[in-house]
C-alpha positions as CSV (number, residue, x, y, z in Angstrom):
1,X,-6.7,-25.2,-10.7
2,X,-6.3,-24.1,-7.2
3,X,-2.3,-23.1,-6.2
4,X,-1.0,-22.7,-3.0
5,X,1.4,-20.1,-1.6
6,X,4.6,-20.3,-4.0
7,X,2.8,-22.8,-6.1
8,X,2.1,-21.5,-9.0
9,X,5.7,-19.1,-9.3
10,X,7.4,-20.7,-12.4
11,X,4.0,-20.6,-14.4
12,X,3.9,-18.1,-17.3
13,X,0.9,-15.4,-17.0
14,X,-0.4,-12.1,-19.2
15,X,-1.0,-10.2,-15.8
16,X,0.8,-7.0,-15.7
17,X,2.3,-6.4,-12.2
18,X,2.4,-2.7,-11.4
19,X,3.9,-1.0,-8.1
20,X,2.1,2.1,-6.6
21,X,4.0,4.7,-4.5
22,X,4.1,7.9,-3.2
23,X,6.2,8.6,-5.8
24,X,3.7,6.9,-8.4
25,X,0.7,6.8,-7.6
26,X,-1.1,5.5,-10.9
27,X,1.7,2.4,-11.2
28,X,3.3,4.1,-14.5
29,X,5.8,1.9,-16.0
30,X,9.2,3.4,-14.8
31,X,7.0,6.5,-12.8
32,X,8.8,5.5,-9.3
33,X,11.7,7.6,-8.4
34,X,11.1,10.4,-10.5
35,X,10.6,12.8,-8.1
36,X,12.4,16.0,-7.5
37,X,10.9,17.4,-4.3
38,X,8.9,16.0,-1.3
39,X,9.2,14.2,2.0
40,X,12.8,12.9,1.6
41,X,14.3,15.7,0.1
42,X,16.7,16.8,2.7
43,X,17.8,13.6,3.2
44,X,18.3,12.8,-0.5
45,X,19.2,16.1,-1.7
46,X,22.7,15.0,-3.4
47,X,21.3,11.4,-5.0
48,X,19.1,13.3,-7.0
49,X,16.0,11.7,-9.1
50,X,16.2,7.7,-8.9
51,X,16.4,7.8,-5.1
52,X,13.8,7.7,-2.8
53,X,13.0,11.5,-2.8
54,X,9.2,11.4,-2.1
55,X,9.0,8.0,0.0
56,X,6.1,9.1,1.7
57,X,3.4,11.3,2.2
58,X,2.1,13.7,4.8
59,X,-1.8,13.4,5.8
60,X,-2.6,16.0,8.0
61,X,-5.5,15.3,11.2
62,X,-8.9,15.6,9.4
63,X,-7.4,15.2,5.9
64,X,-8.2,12.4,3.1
65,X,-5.8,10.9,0.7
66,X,-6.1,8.6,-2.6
67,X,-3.5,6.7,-2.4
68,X,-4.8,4.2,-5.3
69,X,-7.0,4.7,-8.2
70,X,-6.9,1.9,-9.9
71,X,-8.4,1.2,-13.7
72,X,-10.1,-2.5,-14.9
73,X,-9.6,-5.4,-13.2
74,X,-6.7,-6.5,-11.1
75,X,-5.8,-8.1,-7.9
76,X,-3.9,-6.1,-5.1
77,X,-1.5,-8.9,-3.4
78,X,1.1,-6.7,-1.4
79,X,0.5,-3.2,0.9
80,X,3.2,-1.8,2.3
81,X,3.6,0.9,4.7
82,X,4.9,2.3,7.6
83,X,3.9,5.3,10.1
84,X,4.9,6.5,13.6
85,X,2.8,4.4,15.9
86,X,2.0,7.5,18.1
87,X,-1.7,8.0,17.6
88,X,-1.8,6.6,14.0
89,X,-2.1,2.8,14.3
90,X,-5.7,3.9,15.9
91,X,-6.3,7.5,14.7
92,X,-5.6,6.7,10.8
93,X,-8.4,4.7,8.8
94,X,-8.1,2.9,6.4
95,X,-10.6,2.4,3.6
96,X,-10.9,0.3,0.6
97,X,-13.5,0.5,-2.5
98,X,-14.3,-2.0,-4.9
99,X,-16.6,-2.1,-8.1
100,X,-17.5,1.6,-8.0
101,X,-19.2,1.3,-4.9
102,X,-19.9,4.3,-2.5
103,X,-19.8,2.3,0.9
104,X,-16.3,1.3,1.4
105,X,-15.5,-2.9,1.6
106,X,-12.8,-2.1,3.9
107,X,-12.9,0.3,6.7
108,X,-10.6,0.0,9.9
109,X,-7.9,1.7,11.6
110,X,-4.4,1.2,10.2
111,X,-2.6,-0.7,12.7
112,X,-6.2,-3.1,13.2
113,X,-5.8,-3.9,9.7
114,X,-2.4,-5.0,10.0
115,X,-3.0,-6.6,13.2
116,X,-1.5,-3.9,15.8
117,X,-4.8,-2.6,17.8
118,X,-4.8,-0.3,20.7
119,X,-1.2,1.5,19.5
120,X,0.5,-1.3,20.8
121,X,3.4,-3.3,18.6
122,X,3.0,-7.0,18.1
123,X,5.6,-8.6,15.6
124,X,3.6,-10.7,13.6
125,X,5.2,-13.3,11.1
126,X,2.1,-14.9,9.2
127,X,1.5,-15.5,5.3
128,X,-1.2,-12.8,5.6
129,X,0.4,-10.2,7.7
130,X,3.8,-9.6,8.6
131,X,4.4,-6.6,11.0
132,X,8.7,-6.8,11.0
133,X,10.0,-4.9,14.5
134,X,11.2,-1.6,12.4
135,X,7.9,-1.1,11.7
136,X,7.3,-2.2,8.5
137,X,3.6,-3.4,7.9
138,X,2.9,-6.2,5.0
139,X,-0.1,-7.7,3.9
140,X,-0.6,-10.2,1.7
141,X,-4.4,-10.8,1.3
142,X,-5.0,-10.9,-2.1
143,X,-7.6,-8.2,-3.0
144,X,-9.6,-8.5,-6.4
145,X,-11.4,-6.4,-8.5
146,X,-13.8,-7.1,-11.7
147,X,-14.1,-3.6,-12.9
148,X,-13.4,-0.4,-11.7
149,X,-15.4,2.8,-11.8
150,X,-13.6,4.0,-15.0
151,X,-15.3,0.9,-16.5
């Protein structure tokens, strides 16, 4: 049975819905807002742990980071993020691996994939893609996976 957009909401499922963060990145139950030190520390330093502490990360020019390894099968249906525009949106790729492959499925600069090319902001209010005027980008494609290396 094929459902469309909200659809399918009130039905019951056995998925298990995790949410991976700079502040868990392996989508442990309860592992977000743990943190004690990082990005947001300054800013946070009397909340304490439970607040937004580590919110992000820093990638430095040349650098790589894992920011998803994900075990068995699954479907990704929301990435979030948010970055200064300033040479990113075209300077930072993005790459995505699926099935243990080496090649990557997904390879693009950041703002392409969410639909801001050439460092230029475009507010975009889609069911795919939303790009809100804070800089906020959302996608929505939902993004399977059968097995994972691991498996």
């Amino acid at each position: 049975m094929t459902t469309f957009g909200l659809d399918g909401i009130s039905r019951r499922t056995r998925a298990v819905s995790r949410s991976i963060s700079a502040e868990n990145f392996t989508g442990a139950r309860a592992g977000g807002g743990r943190a004690t030190e990082g990005t947001g520390a300054v800013a946070a330093s009397r909340l304490g742990p439970g607040w937004k502490i580590s919110p992000s990360i820093d990638i430095a020019a040349g650098e790589t980071a894992v920011l998803a390894d994900i075990e068995g099968p699954g479907t990704i249906r929301h990435l979030w993020c948010t970055t200064d525009p300033h040479g990113a949106w075209r300077g930072t790729l993005l790459r995505m691996y699926w099935e243990g492959e080496e090649t990557p499925a997904v390879e693009v600069p950041l703002g392409d994939f969410f639909c801001n090319g050439w460092n230029v902001f475009s507010q975009v209010s889609s069911v795919p893609v939303a790009v809100n005027p804070n800089g906020g980008f959302n996608a929505y494609w939902p993004m399977p996976e059968q097995q994972s290396p691991a498996t």
